[in-house]
C-alpha positions in Angstrom: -1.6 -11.5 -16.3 -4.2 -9.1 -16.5 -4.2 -5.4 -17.1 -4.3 -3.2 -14.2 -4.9 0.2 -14.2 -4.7 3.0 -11.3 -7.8 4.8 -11.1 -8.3 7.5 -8.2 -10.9 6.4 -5.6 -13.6 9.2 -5.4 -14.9 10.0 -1.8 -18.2 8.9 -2.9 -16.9 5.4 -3.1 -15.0 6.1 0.6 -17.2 3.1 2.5 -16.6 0.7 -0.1 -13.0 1.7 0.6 -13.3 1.1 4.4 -15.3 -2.6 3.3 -11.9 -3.7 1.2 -10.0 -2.0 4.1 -11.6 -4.8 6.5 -9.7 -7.9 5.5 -6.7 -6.2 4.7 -6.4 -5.4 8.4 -7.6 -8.9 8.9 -4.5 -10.3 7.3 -2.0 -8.2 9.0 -3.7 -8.8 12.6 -1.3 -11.7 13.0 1.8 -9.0 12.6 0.8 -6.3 14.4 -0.7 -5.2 17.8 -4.3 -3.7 16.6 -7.7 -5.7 16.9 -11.2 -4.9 15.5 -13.5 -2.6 17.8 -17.0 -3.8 17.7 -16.1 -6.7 14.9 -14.9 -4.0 12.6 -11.2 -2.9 12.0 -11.1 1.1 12.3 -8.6 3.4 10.1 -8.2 6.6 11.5 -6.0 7.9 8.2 -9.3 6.9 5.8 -10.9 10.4 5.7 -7.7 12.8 5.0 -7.2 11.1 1.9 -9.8 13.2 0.4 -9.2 16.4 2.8 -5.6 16.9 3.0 -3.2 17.7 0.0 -0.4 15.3 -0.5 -2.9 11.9 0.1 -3.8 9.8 -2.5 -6.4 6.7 -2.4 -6.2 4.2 -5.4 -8.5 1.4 -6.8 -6.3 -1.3 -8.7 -8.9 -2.0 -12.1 -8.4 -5.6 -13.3 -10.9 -5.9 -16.4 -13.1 -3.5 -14.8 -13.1 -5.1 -11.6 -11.6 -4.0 -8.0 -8.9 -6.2 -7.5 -7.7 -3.6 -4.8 -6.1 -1.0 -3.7 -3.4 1.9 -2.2 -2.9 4.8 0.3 -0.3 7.1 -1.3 0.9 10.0 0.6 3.6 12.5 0.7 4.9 13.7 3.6 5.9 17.6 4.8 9.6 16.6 3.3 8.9 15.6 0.0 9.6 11.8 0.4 6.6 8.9 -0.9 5.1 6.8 1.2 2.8 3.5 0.6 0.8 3.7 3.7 -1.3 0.9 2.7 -1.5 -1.7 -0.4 -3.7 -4.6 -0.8 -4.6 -7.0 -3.7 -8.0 -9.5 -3.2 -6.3 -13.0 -2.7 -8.0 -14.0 -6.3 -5.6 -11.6 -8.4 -2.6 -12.5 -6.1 0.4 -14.6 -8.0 -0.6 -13.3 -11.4 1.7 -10.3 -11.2 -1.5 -7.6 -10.6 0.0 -6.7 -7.6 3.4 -6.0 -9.1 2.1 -3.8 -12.0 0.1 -1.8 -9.8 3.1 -1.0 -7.6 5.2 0.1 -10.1 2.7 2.0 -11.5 1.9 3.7 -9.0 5.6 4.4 -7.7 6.1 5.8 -11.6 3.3 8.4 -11.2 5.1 9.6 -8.5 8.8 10.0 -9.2 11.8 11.0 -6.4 12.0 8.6 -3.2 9.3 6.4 -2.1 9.7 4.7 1.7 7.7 1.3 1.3 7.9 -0.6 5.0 6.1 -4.0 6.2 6.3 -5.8 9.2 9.8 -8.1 9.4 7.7 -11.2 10.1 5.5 -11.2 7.0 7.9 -13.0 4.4 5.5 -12.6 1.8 4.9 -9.5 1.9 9.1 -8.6 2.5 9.5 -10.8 -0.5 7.0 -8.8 -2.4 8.6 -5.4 -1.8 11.7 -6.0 -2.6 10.3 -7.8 -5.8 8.9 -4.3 -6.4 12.0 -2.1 -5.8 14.4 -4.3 -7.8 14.1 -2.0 -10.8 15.3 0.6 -8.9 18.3 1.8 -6.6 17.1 1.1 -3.2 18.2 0.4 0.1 17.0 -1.3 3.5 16.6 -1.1 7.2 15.4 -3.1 9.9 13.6 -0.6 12.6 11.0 -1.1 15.6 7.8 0.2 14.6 5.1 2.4 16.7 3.5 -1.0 17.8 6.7 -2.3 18.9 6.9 -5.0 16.4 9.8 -5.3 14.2 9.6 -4.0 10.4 11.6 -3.6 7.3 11.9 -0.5 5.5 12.9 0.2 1.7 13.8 3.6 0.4 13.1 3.1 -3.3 14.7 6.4 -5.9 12.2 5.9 -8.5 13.8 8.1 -11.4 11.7 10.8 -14.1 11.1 8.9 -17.0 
């Protein structure tokens, strides 16, 4: 496995953010309900990361190359969120995408909510892969589109 470290995404690299962004949302088009406008997926959450407090965008480094990425954010009651997380199919199954998680959950300590949609097994089989290490819990819920997700709530302790 490779190395991976968390670097913070500067808003000068914010369109190469929204190019990785593109077949992310490409993968998860068969879950969900949203479609590309004009042949390109929008974000609407992409430019806050760099003008609200409380939003963090990350670039996963694999031996100095992008292997991908996350939306961190915490919201108005303190709780963690992963809005978004993606690893580049060619760094996938080496455990990149595992390290990265967990890194990033340990920069952040206290409760993290990590959800995905119910019908992507690999991705449900990822996240709980990720929160084993810790006391979590789990719920099934509808989501905003409708479609059926899973939720974990993950304490991730000081260290």
């Amino acid at each position: 496995m490779s190395e991976v470290r968390v670097v913070t995404i500067p808003e000068s690299e914010k369109s190469e953010l929204l190019a990785e962004l593109q077949p992310y949302l490409q993968e998860l088009m068969q879950y969900g309900t949203f479609r590309p406008v004009d042949g390109e997926f929008k974000y609407k959450w992409l430019d806050v990361h760099w003008q609200e407090e409380g939003r963090w965008p990350f670039w996963a480094m694999a031996n100095g190359s992008k292997a991908g990425f996350a939306l961190v954010r915490r919201d108005d009651e303190g709780l963690m969120h992963m809005s978004e997380f993606y690893i580049r199919p060619t760094y996938r199954r080496a455990g990149l995408g595992l390290s990265f998680a967990h890194a990033i959950l340990r920069r952040f300590p206290g409760t993290w909510i990590i959800s995905e949609y119910r019908s992507n097994g690999a991705a449900v089989a990822f996240w709980r892969k990720v929160a084993s290490p810790f006391p979590f819990s789990e719920r099934e819920y509808v989501g905003d589109e409708g479609v059926p997700r899973l939720e974990q709530k993950v304490l991730v302790a000081r260290a």
